[in-house]
C-alpha positions as semicolon CSV with decimal commas, in nm:
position;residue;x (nm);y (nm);z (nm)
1;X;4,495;-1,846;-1,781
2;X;4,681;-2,110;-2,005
3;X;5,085;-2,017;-1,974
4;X;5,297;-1,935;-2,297
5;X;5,536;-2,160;-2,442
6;X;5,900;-2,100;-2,403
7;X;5,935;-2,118;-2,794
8;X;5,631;-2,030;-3,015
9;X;5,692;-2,073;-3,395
10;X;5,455;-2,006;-3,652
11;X;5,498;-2,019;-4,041
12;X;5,829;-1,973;-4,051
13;X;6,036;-1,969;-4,389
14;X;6,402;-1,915;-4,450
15;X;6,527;-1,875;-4,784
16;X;6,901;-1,869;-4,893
17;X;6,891;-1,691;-5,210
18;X;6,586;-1,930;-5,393
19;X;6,662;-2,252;-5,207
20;X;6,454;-2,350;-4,889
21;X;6,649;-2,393;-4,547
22;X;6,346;-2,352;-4,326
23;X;6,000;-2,412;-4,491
24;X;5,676;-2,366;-4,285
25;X;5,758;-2,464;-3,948
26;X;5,525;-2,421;-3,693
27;X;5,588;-2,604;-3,324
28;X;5,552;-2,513;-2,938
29;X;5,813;-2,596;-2,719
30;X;5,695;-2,588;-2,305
31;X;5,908;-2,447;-2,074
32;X;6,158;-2,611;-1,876
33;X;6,228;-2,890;-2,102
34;X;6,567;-3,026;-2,272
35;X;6,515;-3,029;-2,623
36;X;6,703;-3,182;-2,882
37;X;6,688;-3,037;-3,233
38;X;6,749;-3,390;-3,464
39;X;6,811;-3,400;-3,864
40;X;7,086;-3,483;-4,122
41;X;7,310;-3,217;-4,218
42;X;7,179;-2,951;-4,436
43;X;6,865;-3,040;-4,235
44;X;6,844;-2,693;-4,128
45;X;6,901;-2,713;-3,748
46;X;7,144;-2,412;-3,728
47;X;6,937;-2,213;-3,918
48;X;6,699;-2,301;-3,656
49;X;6,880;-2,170;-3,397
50;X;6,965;-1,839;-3,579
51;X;6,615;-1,753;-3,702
52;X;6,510;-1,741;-3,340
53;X;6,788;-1,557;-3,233
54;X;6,685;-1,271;-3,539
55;X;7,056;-1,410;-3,693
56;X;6,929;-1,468;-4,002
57;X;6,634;-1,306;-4,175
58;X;6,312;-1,475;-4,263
59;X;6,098;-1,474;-4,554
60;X;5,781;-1,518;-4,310
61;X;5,674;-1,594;-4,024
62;X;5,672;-1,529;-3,608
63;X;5,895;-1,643;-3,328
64;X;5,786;-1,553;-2,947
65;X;5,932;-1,615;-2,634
66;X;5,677;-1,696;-2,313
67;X;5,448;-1,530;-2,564
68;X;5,682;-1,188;-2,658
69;X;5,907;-1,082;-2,942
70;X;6,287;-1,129;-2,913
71;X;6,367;-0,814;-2,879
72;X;6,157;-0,732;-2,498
73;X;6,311;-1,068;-2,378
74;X;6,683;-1,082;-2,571
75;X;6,833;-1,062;-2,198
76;X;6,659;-1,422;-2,079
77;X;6,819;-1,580;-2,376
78;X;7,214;-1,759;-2,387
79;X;7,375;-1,886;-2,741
80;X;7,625;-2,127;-2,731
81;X;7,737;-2,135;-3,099
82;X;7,985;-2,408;-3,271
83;X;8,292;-2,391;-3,159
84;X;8,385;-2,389;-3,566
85;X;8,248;-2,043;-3,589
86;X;8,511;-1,897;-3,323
87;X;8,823;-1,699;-3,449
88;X;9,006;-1,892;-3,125
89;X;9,385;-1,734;-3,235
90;X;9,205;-1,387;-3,098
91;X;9,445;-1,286;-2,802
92;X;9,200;-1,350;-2,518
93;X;9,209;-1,569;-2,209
94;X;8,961;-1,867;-2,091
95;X;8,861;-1,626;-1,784
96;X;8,775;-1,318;-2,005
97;X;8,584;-1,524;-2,273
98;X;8,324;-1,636;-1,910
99;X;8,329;-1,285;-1,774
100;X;8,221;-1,165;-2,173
101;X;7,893;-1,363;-2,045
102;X;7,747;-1,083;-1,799
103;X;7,824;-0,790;-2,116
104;X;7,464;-0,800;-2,170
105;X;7,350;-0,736;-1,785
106;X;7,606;-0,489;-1,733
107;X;7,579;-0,274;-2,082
108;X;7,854;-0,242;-2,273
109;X;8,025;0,070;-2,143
110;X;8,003;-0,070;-1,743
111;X;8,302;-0,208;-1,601
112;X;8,222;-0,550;-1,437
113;X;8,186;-0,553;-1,045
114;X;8,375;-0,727;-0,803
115;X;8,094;-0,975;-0,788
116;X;8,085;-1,008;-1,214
117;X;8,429;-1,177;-1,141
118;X;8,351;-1,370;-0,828
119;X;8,085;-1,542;-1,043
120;X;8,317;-1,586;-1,318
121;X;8,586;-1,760;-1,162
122;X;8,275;-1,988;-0,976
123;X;8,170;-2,056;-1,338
124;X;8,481;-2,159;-1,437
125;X;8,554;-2,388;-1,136
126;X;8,206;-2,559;-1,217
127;X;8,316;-2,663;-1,566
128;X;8,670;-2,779;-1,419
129;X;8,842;-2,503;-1,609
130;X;8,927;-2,273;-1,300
131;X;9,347;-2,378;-1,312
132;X;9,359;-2,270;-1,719
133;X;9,202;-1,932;-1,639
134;X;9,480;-1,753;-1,758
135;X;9,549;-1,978;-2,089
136;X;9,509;-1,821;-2,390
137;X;9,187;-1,971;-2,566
138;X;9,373;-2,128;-2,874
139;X;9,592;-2,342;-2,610
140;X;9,256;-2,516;-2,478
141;X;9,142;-2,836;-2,568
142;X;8,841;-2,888;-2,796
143;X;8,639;-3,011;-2,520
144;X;8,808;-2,766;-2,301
145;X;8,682;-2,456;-2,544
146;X;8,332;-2,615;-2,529
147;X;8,357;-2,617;-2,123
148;X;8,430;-2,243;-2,184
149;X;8,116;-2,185;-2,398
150;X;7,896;-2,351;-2,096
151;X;8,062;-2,107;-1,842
152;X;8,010;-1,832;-2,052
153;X;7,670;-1,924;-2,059
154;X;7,559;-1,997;-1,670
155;X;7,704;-1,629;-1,636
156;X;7,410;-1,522;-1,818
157;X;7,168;-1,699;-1,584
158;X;6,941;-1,691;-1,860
159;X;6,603;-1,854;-1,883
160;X;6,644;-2,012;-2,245
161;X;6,957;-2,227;-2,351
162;X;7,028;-2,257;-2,780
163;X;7,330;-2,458;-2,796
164;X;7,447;-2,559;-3,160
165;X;7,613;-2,881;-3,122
166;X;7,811;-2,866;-2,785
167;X;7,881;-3,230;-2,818
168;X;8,099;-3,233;-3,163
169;X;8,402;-3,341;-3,083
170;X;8,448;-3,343;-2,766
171;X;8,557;-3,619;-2,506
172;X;8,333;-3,863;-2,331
173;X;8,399;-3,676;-2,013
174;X;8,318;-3,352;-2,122
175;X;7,995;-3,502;-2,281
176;X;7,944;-3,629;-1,961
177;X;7,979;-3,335;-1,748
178;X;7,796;-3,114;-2,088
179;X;7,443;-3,343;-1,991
180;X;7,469;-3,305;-1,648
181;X;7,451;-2,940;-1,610
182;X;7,207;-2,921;-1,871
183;X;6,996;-3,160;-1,663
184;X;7,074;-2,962;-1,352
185;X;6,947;-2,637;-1,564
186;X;6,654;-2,814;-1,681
187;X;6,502;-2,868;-1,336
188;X;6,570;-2,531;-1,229
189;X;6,299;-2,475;-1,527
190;X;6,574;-2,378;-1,735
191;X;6,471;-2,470;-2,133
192;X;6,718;-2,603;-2,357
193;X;6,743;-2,607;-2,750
194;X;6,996;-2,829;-2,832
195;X;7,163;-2,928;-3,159
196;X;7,240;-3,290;-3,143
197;X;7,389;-3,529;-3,425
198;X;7,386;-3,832;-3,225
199;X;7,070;-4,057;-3,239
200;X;7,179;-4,363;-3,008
201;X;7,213;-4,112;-2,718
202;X;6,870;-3,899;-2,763
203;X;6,666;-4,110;-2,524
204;X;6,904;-4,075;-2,245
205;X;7,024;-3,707;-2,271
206;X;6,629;-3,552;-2,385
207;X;6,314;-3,546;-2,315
208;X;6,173;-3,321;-2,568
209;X;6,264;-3,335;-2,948
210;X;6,256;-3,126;-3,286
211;X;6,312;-3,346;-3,604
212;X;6,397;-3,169;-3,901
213;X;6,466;-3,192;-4,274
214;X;6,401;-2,823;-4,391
215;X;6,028;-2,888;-4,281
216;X;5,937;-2,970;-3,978
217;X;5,928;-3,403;-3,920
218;X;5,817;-3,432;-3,507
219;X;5,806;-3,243;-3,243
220;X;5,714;-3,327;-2,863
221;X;5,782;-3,570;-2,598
222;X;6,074;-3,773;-2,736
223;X;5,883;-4,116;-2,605
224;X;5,589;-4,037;-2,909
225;X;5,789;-3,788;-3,142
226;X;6,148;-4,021;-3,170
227;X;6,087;-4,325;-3,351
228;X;6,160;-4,523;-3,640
229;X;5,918;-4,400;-3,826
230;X;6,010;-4,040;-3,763
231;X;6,359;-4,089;-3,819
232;X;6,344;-4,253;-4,137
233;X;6,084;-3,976;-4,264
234;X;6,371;-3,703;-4,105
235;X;6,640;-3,922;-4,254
236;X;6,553;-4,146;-4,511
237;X;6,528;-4,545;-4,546
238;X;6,889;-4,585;-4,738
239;X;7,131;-4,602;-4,456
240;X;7,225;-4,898;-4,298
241;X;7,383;-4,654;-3,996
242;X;7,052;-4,501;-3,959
243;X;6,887;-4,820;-3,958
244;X;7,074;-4,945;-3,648
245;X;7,025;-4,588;-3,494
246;X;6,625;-4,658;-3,525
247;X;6,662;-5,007;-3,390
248;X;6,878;-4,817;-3,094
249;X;6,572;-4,629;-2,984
250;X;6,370;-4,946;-2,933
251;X;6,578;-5,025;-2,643
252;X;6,578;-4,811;-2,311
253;X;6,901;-4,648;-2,304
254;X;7,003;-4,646;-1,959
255;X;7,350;-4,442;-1,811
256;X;7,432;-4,093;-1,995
257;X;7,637;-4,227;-2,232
């Protein structure tokens, strides 16, 4: 019996008011792979990430998860949203934000167990943040806050990663440490929808990709979907930045950054 994808989209449309964001997409996306989700801005590569999560309403379409609706598998599914759409003045510390991350095992009217916080605190040490456990969240770092977001999200031990754009703006040793757990989740058959702006580092951080431009431009292994050809179709041929970018993928990239 053939297994279901991770992600299964099919002719899906998301309207703002009378203007396109999302028109027809349809893609698979197997699991245990680290996907990047590629386009220019306005592309529609948040809105992406919210239709699947039901944070946005379509016009049409169906989204399934190893072949069922969001709602029977909500609980195998982590968000990591921009760090942009965080009210971070809220008076809260690094180590509660993490713990917030086992709130949907636990229900929200069950105190967290003894273990909840053990895990926590291990969560916290993996990301490097264990000695600002106690800092309030505005007093962080923005590559600090993102390490927060990724310990929030290995609390959840979930089976499918969306993560919109946990690279922006953050230091090259955050980036750093960002790929490698996300590597480390991918081959414990983790999957990974990622939001990513930057093209010179796709080969080296992905091996799946999703280019957009409100419809859908490639999607599959990024050795045949990530191109030049796809990127100036997801892109356009104007830019001389986007030129070198598609020259870039030519090469082998080899490191993580």
């Amino acid at each position: 019996m053939k297994k279901s994808p991770a992600v299964k989209v099919e002719h899906l449309n998301v309207n703002y008011e009378k203007t396109p964001a999302l028109w027809d997409i349809d893609c698979e996306i197997p699991e245990g792979k680290l996907v990047g989700i590629i386009g220019p801005n306005g592309a529609g590569k948040s809105t992406f990430l919210k239709a699947l999560l039901g944070m946005t309403s379509l016009s049409s379409g169906h989204i399934h998860f190893f072949g069922q609706p969001l709602a029977k598998v909500r609980q195998r599914i982590a968000y990591v949203p921009q760090r942009s759409s965080v009210d971070w003045d809220f008076p809260i510390t690094a180590y509660e934000v993490v713990l917030m991350g086992r709130y949907g095992k636990l229900g929200l009217f069950k105190n967290p167990k003894e273990a909840d916080k053990q895990a926590a605190m291990q969560a916290l040490e993996k990301v490097g943040m264990l000695e600002l456990k106690a800092r309030q969240i505005s007093q962080l770092s923005g590559g600090q806050q993102q390490r927060l977001f990724i310990a929030r999200a290995l609390l959840q031990d979930a089976d499918i990663y969306l993560m919109d754009e946990p690279f922006a703006g953050v230091d090259m040793a955050t980036a750093k440490a960002l790929i490698v757990l996300m590597q480390e989740w991918k081959s414990k058959g983790k999957t990974l929808l990622v939001v990513h702006h930057d093209l010179s580092t796709v080969k080296s951080y992905f091996d799946w990709v999703i280019l957009l431009n409100t419809c859908l431009v490639a999607n599959g292994e990024v050795k045949d979907a990530f191109n030049s050809e796809t990127i100036f179709r997801a892109y356009g041929k104007t830019s001389t930045l986007l030129t070198e970018a598609a020259k870039l993928t030519q090469n082998k990239s080899s490191g993580l950054l």
